[in-house]
Biopython code that builds the backbone (N, CA, C, O; Angstrom):
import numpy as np
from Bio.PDB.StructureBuilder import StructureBuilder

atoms = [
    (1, "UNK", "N", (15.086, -2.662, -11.230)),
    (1, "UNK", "CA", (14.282, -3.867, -11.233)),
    (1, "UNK", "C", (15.136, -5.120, -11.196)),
    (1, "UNK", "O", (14.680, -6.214, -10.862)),
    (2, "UNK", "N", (16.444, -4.903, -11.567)),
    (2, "UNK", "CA", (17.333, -6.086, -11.417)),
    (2, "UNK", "C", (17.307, -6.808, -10.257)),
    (2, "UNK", "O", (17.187, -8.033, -10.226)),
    (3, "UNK", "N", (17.475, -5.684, -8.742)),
    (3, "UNK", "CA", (17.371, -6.170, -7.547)),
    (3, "UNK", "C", (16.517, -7.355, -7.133)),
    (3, "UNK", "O", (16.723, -8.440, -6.588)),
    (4, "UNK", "N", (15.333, -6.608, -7.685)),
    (4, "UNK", "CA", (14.165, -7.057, -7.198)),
    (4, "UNK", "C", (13.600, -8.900, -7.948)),
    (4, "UNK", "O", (12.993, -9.829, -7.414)),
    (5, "UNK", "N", (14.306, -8.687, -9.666)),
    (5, "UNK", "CA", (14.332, -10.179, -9.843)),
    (5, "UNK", "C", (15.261, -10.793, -9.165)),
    (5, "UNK", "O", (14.768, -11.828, -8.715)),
    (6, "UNK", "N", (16.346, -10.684, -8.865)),
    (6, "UNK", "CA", (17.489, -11.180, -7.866)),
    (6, "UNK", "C", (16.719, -12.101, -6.854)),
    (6, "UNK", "O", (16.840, -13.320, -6.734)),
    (7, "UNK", "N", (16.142, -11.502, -6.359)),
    (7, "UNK", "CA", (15.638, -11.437, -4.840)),
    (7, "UNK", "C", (14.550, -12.735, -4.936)),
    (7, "UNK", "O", (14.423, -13.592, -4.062)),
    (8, "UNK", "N", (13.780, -12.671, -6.241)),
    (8, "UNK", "CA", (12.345, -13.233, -6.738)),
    (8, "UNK", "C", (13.275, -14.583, -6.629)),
    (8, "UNK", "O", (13.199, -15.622, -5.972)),
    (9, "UNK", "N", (14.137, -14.085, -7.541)),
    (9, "UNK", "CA", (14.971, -15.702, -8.025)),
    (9, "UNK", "C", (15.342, -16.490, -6.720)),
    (9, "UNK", "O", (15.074, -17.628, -6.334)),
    (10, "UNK", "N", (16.045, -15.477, -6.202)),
    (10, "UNK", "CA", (16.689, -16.590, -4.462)),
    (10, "UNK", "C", (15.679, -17.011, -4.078)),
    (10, "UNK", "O", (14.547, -16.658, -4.408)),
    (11, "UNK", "N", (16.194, -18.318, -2.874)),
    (11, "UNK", "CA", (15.398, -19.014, -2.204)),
    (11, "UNK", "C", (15.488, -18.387, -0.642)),
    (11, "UNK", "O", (16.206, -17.612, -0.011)),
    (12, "UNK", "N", (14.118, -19.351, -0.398)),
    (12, "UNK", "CA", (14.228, -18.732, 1.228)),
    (12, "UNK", "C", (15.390, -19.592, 2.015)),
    (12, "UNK", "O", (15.999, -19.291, 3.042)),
    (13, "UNK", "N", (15.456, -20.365, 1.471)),
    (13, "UNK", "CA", (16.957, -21.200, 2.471)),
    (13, "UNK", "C", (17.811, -20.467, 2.157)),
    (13, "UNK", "O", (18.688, -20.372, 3.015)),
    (14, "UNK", "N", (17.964, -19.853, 1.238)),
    (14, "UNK", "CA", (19.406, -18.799, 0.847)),
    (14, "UNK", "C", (19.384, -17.931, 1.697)),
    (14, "UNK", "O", (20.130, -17.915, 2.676)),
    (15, "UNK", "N", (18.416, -16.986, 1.404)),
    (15, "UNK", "CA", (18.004, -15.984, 2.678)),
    (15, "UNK", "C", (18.165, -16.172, 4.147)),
    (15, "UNK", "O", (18.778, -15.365, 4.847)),
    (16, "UNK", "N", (17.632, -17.195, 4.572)),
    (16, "UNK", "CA", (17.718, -17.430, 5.610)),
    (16, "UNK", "C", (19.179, -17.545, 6.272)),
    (16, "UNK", "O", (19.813, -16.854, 7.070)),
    (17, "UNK", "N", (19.409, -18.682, 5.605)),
    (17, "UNK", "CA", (21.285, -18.721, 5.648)),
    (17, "UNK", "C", (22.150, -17.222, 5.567)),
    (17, "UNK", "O", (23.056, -16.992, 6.368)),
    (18, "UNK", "N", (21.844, -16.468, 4.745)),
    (18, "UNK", "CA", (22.249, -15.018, 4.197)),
    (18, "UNK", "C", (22.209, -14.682, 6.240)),
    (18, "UNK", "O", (23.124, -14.926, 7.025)),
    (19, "UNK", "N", (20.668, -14.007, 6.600)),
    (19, "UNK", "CA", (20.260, -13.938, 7.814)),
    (19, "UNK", "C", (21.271, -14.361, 8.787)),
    (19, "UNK", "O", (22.033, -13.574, 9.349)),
    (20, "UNK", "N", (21.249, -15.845, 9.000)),
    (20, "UNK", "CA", (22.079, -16.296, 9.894)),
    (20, "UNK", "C", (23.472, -15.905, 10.259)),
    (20, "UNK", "O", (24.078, -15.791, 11.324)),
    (21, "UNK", "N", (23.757, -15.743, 9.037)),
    (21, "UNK", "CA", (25.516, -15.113, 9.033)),
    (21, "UNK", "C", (25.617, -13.800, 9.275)),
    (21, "UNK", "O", (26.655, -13.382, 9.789)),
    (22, "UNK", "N", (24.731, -13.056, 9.003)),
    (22, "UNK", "CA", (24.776, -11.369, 9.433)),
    (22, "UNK", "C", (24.785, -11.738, 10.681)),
    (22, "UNK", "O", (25.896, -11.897, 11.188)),
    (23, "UNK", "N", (23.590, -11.972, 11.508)),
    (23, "UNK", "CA", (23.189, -12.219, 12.722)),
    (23, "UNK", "C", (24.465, -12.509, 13.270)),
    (23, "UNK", "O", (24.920, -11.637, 14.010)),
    (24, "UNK", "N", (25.039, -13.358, 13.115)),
    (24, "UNK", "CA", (26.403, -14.078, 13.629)),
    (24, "UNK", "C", (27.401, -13.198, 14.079)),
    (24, "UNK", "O", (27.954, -13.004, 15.162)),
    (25, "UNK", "N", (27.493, -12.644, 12.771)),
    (25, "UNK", "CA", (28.619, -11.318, 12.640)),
    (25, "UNK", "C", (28.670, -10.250, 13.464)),
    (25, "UNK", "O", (29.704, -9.764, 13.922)),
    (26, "UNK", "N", (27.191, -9.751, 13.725)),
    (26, "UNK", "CA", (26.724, -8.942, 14.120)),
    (26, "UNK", "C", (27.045, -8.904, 16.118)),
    (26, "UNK", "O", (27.575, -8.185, 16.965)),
    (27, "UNK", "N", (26.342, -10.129, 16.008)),
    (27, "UNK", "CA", (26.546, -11.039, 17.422)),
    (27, "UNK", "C", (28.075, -11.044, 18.013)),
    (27, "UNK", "O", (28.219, -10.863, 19.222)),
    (28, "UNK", "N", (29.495, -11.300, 16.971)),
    (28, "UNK", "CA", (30.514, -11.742, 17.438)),
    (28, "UNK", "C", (31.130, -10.291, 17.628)),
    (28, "UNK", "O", (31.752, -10.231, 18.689)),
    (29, "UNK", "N", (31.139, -9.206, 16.972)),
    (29, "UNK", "CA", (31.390, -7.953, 17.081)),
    (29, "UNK", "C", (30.598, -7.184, 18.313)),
    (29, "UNK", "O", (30.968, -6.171, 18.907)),
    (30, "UNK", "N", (29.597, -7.835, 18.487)),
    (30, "UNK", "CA", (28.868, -7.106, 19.830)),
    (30, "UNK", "C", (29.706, -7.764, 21.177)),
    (30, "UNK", "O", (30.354, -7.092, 21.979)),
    (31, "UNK", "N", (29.497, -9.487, 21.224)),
    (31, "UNK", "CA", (30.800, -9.961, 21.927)),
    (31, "UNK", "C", (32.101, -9.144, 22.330)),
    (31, "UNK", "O", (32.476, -8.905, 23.478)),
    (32, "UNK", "N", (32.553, -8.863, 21.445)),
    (32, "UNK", "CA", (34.093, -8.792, 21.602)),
    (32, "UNK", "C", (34.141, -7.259, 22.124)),
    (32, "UNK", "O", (34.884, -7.003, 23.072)),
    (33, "UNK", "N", (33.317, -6.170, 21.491)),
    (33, "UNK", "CA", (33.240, -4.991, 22.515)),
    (33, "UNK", "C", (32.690, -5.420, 24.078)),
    (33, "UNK", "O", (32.921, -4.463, 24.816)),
    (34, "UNK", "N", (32.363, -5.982, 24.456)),
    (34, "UNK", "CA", (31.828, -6.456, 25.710)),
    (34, "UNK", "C", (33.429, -6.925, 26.391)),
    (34, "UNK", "O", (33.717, -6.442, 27.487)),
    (35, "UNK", "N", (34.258, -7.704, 25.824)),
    (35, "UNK", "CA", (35.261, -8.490, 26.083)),
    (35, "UNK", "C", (36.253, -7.331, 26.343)),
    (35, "UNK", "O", (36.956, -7.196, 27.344)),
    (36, "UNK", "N", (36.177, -6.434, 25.150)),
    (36, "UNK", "CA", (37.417, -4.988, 25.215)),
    (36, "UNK", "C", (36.732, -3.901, 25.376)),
    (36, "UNK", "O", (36.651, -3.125, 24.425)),
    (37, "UNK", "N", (36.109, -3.612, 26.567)),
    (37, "UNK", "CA", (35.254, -2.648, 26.077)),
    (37, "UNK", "C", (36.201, -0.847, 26.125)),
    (37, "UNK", "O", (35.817, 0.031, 26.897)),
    (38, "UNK", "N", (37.335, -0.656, 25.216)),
    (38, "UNK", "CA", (37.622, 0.541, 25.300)),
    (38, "UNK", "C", (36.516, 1.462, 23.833)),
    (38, "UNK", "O", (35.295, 1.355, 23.720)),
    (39, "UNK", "N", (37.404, 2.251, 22.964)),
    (39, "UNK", "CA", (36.466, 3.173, 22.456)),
    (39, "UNK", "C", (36.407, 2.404, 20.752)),
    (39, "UNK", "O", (35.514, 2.134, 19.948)),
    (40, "UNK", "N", (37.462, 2.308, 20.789)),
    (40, "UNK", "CA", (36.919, 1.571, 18.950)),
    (40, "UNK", "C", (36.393, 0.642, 18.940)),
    (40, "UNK", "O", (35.499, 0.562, 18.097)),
    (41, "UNK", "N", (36.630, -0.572, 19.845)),
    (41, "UNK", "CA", (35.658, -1.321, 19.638)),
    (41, "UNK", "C", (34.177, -1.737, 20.160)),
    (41, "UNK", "O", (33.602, -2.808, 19.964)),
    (42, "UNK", "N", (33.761, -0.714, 20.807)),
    (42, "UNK", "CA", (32.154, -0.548, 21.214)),
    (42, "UNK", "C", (31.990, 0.529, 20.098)),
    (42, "UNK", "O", (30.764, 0.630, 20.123)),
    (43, "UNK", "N", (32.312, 1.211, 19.347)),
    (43, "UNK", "CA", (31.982, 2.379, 18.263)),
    (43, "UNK", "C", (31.963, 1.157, 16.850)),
    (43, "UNK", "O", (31.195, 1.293, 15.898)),
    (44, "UNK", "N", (32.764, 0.230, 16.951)),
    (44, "UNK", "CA", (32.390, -0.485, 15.620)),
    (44, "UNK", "C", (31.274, -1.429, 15.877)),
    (44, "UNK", "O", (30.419, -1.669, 15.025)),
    (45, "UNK", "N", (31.289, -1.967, 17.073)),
    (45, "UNK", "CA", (29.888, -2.902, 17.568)),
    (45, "UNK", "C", (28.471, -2.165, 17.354)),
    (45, "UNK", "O", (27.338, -2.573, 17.101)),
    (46, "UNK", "N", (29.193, -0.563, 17.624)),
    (46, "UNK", "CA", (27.918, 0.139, 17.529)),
    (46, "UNK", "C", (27.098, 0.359, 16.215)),
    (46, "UNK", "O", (25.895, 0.137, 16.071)),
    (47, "UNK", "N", (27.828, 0.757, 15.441)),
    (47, "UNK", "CA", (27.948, 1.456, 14.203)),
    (47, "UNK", "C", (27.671, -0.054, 12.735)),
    (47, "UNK", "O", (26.765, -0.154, 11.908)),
    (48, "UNK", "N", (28.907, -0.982, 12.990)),
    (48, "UNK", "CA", (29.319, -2.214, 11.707)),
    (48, "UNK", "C", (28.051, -2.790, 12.399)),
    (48, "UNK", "O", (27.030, -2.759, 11.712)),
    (49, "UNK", "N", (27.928, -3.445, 13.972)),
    (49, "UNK", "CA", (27.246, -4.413, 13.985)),
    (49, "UNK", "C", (25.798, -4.322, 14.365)),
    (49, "UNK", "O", (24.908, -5.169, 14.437)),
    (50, "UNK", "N", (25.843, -2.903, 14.606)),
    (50, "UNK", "CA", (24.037, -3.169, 14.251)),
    (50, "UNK", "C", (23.318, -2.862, 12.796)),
    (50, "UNK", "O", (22.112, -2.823, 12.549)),
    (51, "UNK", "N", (24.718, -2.604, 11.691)),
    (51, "UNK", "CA", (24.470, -2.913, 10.316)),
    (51, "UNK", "C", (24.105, -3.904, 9.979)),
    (51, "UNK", "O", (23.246, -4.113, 9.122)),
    (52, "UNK", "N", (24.741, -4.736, 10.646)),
    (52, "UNK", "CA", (24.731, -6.155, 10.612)),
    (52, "UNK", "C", (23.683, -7.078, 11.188)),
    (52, "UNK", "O", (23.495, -8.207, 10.734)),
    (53, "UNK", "N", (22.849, -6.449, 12.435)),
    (53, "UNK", "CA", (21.789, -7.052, 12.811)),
    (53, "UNK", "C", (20.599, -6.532, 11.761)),
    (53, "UNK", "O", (19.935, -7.194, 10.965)),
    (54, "UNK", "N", (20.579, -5.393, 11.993)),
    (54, "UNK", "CA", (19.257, -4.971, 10.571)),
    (54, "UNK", "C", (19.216, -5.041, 8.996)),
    (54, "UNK", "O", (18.368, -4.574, 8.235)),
    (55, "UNK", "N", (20.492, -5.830, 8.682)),
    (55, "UNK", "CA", (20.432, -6.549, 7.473)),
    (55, "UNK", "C", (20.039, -8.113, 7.783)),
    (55, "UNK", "O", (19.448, -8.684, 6.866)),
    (56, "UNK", "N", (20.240, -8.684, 8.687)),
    (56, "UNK", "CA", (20.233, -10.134, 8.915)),
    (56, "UNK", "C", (18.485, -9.618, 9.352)),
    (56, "UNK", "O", (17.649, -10.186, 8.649)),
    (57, "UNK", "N", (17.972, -8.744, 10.290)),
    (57, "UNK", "CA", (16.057, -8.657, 10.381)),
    (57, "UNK", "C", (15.662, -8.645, 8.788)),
    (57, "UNK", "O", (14.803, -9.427, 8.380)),
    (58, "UNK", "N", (16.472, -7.517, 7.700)),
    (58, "UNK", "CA", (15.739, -7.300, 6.689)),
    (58, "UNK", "C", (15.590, -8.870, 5.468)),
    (58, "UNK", "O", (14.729, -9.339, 4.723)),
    (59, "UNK", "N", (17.292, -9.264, 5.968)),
    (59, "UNK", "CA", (16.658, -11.221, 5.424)),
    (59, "UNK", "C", (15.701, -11.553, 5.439)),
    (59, "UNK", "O", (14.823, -11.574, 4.576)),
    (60, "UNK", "N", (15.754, -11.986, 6.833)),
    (60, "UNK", "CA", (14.605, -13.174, 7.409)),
    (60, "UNK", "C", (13.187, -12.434, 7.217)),
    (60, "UNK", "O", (12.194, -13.154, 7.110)),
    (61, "UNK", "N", (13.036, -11.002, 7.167)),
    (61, "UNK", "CA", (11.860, -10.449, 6.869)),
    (61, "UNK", "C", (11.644, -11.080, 5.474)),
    (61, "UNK", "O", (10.664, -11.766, 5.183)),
    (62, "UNK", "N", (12.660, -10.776, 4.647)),
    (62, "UNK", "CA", (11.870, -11.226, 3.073)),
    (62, "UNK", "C", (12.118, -12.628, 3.005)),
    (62, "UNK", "O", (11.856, -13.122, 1.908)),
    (63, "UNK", "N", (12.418, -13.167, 3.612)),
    (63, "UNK", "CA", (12.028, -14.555, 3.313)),
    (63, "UNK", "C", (10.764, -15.112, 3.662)),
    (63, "UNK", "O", (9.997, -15.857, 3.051)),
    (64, "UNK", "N", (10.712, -14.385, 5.195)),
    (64, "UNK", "CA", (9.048, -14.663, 5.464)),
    (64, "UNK", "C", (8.388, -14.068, 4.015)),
    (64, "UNK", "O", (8.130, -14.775, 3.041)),
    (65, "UNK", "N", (8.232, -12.980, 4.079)),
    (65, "UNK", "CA", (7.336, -12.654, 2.792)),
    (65, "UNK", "C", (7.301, -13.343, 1.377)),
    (65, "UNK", "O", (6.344, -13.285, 0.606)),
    (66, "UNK", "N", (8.351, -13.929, 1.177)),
    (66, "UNK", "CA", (8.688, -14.811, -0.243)),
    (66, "UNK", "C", (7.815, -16.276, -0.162)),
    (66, "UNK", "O", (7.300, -16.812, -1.143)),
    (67, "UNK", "N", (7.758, -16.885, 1.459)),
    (67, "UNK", "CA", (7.714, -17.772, 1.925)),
    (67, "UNK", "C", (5.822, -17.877, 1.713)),
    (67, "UNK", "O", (5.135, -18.719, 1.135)),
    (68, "UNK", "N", (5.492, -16.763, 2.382)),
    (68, "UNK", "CA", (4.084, -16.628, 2.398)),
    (68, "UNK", "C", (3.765, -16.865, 1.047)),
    (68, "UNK", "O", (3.080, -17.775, 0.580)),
    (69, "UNK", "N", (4.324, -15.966, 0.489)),
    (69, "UNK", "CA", (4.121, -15.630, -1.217)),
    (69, "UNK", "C", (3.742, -16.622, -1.846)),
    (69, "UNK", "O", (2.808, -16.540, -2.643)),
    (70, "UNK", "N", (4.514, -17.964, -1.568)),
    (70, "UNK", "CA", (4.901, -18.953, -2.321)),
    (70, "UNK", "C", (5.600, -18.717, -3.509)),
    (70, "UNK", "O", (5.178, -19.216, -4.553)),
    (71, "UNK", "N", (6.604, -18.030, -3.498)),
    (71, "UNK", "CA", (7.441, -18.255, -4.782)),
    (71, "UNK", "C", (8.440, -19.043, -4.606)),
    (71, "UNK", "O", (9.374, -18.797, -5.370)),
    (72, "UNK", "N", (8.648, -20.116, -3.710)),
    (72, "UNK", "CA", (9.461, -20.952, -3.869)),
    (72, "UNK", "C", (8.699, -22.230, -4.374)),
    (72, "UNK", "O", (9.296, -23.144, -4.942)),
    (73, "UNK", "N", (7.235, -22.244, -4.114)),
    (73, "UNK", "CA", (6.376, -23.683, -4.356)),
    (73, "UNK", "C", (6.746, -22.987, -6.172)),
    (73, "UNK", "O", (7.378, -23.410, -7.140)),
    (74, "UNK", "N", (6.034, -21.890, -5.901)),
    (74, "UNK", "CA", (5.556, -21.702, -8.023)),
    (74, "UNK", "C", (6.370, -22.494, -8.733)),
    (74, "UNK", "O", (5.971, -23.194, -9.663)),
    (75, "UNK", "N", (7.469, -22.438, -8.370)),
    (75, "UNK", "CA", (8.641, -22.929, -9.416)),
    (75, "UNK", "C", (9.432, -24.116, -9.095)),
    (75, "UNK", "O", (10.293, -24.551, -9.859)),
    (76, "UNK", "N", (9.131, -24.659, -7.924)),
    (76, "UNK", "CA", (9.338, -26.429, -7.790)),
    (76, "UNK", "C", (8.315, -26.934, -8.093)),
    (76, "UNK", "O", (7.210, -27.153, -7.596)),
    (77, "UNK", "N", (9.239, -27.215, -9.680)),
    (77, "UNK", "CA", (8.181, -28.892, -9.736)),
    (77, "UNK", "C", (7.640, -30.041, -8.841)),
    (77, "UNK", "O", (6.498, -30.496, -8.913)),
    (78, "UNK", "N", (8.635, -30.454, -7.970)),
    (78, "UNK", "CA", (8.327, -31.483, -7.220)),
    (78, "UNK", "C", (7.583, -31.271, -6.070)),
    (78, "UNK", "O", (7.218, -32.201, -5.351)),
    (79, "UNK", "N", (7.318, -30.016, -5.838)),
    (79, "UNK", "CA", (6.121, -29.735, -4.965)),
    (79, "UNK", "C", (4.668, -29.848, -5.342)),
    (79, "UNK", "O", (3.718, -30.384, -4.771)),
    (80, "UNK", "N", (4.794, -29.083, -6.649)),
    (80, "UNK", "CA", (3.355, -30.007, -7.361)),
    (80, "UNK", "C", (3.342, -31.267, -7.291)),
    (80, "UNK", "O", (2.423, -31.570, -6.530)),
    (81, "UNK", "N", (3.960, -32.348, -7.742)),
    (81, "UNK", "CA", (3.654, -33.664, -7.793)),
    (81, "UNK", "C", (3.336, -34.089, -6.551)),
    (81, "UNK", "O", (2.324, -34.779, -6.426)),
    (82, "UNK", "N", (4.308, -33.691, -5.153)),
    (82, "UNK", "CA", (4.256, -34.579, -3.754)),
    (82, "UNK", "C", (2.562, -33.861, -3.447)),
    (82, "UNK", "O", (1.779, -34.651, -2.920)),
    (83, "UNK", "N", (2.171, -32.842, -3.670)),
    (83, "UNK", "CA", (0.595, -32.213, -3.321)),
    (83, "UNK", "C", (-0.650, -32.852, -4.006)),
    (83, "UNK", "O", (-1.812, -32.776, -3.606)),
    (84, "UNK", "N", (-0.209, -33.465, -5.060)),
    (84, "UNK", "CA", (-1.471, -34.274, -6.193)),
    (84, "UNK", "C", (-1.500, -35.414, -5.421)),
    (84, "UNK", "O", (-2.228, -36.355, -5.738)),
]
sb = StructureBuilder()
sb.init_structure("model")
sb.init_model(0)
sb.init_chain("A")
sb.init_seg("    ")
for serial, (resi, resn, name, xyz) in enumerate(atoms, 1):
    if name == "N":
        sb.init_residue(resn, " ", resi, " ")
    sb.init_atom(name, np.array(xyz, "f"), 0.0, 1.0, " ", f" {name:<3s}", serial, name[0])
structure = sb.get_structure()
């Protein structure tokens, strides 16, 4: 259950950001087998960086869901006030 408050606690800009940088990673390792394409490095593009793309989908997935949720309004104050 630790995870899961972890997760409650972060924000979706965290996440998102989190997202972006997998994506990135994921992206620059797919690059560079394209650039060399002998055997290790299309086997790590294959293998590291589509680790790396379906952790950066499973981000941005829970952020959407956090987002919907509203657990980032629940707990800013100043979102109540700017809505009154």
């Amino acid at each position: 259950m630790k995870l899961v408050q972890r997760l409650l606690a972060g924000s979706v800009t965290k996440l998102t950001r989190v997202a972006c940088i997998f994506a990135l990673l994921g992206l620059a390792l797919m690059s560079y087998s394209i650039i060399d394409p002998r055997a290790i490095p299309v086997i790590t593009a294959m293998s590291v960086g589509h680790a790396f793309g379906i952790s950066a989908f499973a981000c941005y997935l829970l952020a959407i869901v956090l987002d919907i949720r509203g657990v980032d309004q629940a707990r800013s104050p100043s979102t109540k006030s700017s809505v009154e």
